[in-house]
The first five atom37 places (N, CA, C, CB, O) and aatype in JSON, in Angstrom:
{
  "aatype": [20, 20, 20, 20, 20, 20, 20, 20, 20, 20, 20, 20, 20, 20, 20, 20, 20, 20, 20, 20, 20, 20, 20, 20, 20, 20, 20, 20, 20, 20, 20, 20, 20, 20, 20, 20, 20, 20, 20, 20, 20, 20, 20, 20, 20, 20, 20, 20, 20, 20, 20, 20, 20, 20, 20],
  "atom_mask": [
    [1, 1, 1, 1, 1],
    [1, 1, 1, 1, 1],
    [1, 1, 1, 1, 1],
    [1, 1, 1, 1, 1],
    [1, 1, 1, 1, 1],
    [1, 1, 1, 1, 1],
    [1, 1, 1, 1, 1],
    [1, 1, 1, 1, 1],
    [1, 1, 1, 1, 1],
    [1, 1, 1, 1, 1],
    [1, 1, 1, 1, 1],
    [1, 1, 1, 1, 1],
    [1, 1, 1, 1, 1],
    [1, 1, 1, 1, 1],
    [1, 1, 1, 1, 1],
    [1, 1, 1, 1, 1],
    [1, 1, 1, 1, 1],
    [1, 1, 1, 1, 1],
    [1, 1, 1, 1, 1],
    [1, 1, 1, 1, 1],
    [1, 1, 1, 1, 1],
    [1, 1, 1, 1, 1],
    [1, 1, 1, 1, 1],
    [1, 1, 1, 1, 1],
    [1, 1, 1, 1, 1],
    [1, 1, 1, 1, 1],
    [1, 1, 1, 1, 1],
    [1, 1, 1, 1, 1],
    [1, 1, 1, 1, 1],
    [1, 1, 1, 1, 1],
    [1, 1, 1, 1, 1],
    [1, 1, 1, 1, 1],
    [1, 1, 1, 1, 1],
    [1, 1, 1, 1, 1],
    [1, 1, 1, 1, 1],
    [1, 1, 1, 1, 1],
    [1, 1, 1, 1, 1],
    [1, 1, 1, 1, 1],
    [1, 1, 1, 1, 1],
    [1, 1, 1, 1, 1],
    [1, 1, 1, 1, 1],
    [1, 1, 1, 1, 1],
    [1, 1, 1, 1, 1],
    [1, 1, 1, 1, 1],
    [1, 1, 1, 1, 1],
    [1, 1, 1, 1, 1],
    [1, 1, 1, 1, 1],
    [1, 1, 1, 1, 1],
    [1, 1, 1, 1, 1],
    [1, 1, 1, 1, 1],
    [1, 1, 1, 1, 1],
    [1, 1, 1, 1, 1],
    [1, 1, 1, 1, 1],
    [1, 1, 1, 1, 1],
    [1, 1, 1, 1, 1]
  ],
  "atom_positions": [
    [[0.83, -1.19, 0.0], [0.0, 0.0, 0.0], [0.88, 1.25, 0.0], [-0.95, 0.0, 1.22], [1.97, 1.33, 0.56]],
    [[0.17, 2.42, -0.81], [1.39, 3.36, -1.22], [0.9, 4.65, 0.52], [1.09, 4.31, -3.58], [-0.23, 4.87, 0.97]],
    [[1.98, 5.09, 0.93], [1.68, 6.04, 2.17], [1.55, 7.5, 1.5], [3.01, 6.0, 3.4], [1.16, 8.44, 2.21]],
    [[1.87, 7.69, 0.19], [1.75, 9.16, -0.07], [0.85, 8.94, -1.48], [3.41, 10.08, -0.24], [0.89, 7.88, -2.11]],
    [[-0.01, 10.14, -1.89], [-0.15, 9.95, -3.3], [0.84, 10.58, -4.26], [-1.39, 10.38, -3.65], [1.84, 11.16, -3.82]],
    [[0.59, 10.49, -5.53], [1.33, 10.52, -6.61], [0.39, 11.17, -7.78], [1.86, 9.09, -6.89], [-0.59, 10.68, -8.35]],
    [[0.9, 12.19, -7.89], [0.18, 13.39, -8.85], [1.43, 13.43, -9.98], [-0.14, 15.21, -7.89], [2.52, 13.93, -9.7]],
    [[1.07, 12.73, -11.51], [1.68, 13.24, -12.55], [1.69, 14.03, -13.14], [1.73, 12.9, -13.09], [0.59, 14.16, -13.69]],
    [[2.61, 14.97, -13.5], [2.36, 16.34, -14.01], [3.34, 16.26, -15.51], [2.91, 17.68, -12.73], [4.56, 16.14, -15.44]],
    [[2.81, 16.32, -16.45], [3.7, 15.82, -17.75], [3.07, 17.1, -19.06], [3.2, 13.69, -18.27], [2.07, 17.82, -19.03]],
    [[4.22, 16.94, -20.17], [3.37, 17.81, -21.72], [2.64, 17.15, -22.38], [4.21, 18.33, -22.94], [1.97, 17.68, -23.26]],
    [[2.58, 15.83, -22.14], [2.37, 15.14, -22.95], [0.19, 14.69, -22.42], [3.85, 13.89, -22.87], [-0.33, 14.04, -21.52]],
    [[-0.44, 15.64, -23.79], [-1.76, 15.44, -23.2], [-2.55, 14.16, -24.23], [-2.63, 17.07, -23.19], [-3.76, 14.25, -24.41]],
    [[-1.98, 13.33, -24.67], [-2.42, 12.19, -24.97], [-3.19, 11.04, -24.41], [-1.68, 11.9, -25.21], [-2.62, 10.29, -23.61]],
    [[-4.03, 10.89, -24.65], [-5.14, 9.52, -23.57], [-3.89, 8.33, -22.92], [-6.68, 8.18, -25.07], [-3.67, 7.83, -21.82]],
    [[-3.24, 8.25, -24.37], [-2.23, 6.94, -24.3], [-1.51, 7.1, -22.53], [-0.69, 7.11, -25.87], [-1.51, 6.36, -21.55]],
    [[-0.93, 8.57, -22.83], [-0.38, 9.06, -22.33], [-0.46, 8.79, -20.41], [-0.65, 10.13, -23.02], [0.3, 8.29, -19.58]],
    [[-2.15, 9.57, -20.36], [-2.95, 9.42, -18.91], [-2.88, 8.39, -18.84], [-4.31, 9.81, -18.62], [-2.44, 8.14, -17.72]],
    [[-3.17, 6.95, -19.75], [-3.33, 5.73, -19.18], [-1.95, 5.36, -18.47], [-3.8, 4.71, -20.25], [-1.84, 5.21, -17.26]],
    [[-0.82, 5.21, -19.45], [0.43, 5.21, -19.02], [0.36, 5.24, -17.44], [1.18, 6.36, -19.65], [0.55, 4.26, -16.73]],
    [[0.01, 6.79, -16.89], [0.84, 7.33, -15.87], [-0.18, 6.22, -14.71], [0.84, 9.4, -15.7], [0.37, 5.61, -13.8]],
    [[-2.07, 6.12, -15.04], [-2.44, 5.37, -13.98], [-2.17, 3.92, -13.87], [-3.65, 5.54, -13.88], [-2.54, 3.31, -12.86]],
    [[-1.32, 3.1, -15.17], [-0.78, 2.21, -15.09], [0.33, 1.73, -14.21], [-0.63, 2.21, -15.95], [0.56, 0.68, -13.6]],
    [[1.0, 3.05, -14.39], [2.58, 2.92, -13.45], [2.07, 3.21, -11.93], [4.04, 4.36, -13.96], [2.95, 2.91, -11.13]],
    [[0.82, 3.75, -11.27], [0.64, 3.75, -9.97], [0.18, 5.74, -9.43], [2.29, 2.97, -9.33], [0.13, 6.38, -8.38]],
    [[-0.05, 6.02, -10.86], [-0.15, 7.85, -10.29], [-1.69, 7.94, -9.72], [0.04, 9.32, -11.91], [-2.51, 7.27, -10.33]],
    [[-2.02, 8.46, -8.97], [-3.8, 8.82, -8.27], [-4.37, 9.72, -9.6], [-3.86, 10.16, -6.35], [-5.54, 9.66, -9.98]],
    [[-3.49, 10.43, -10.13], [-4.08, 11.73, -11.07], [-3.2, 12.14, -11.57], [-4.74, 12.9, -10.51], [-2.01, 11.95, -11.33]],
    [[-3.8, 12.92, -12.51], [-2.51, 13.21, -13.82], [-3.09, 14.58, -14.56], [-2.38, 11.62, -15.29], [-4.27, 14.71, -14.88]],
    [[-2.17, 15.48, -14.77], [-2.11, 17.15, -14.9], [-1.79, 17.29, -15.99], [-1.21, 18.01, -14.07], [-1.08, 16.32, -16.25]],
    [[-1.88, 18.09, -17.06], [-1.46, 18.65, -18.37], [-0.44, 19.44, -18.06], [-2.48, 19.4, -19.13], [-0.82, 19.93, -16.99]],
    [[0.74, 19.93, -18.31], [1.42, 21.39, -18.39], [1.06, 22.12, -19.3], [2.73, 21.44, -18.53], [0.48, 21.46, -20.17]],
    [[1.14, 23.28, -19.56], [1.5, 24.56, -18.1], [0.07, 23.99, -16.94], [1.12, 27.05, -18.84], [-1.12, 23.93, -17.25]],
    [[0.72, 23.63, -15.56], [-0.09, 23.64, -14.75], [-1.11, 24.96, -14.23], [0.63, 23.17, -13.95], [-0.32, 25.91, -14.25]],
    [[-2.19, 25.39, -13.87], [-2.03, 26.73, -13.02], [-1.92, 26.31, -11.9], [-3.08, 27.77, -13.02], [-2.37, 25.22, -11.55]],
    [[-1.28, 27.13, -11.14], [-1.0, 27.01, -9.8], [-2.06, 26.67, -8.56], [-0.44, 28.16, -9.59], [-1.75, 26.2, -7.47]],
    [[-3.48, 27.06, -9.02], [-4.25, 27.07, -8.13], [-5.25, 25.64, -8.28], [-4.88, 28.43, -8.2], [-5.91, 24.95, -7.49]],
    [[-5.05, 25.64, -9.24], [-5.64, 24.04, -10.02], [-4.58, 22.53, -9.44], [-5.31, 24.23, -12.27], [-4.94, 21.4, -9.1]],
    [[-3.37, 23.09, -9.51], [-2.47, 22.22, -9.0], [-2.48, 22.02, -6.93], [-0.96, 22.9, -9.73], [-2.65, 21.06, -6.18]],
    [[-2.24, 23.25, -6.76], [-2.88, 23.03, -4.85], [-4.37, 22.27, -4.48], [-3.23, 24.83, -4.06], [-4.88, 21.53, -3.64]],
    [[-4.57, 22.75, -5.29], [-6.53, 21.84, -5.45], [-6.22, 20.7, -5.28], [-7.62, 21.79, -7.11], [-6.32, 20.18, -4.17]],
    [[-5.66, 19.86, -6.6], [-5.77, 19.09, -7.08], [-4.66, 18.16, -5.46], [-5.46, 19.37, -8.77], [-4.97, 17.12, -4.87]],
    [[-3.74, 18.84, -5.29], [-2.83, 17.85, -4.37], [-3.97, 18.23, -2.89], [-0.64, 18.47, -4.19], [-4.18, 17.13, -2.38]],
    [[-4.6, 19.14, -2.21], [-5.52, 19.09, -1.44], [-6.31, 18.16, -1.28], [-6.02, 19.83, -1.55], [-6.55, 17.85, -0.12]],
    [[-6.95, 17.45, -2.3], [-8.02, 16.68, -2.75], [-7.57, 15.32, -2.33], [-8.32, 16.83, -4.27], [-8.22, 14.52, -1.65]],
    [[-6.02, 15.12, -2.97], [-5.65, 13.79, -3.12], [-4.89, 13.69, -1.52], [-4.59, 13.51, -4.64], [-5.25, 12.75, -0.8]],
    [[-4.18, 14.36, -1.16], [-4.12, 14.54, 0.21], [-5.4, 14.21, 1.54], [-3.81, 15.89, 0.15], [-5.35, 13.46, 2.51]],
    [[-6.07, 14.77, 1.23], [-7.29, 14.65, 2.07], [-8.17, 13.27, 1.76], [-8.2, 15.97, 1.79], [-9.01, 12.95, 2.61]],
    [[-8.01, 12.43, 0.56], [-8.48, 10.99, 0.15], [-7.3, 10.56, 1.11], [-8.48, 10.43, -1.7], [-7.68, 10.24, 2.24]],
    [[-6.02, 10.49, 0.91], [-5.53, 9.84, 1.44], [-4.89, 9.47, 2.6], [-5.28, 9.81, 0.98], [-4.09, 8.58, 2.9]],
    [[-5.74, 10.85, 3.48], [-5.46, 10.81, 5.06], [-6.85, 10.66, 5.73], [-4.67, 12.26, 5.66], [-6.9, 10.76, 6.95]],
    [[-8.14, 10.41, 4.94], [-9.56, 9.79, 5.69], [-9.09, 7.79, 5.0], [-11.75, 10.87, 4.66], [-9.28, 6.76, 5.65]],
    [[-8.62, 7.86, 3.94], [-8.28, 6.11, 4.36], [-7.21, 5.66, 5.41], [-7.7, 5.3, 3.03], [-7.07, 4.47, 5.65]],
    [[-6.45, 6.64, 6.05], [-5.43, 6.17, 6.49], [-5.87, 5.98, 7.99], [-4.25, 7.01, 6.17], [-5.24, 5.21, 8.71]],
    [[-7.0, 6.71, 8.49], [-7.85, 6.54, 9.79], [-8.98, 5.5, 9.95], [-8.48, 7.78, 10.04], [-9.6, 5.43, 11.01]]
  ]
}
């Protein structure tokens, strides 16, 4: 079981691509240019999933 999540952030906006990253083990996966406020969201979110399973 993984203790942190894993947010991919890549250029590459291809489906192939997203599958790839949830293949290798990522929670979610970002386009670049990130915005900044979309990106704190996004790790908030996955943060907060993964500290109500950890209780």
């Amino acid at each position: 079981m993984k203790t942190i999540p894993i947010l991919a952030l890549t250029a590459h906006a291809m489906e192939r691509e997203r599958l790839r990253a949830f293949e290798a083990g990522c929670d979610d996966y970002m386009v670049k240019p990130v915005d900044l406020l979309a990106l704190l969201a996004q790790a908030e979110k996955l943060l907060q999933l993964y500290t109500s399973q950890a209780i």
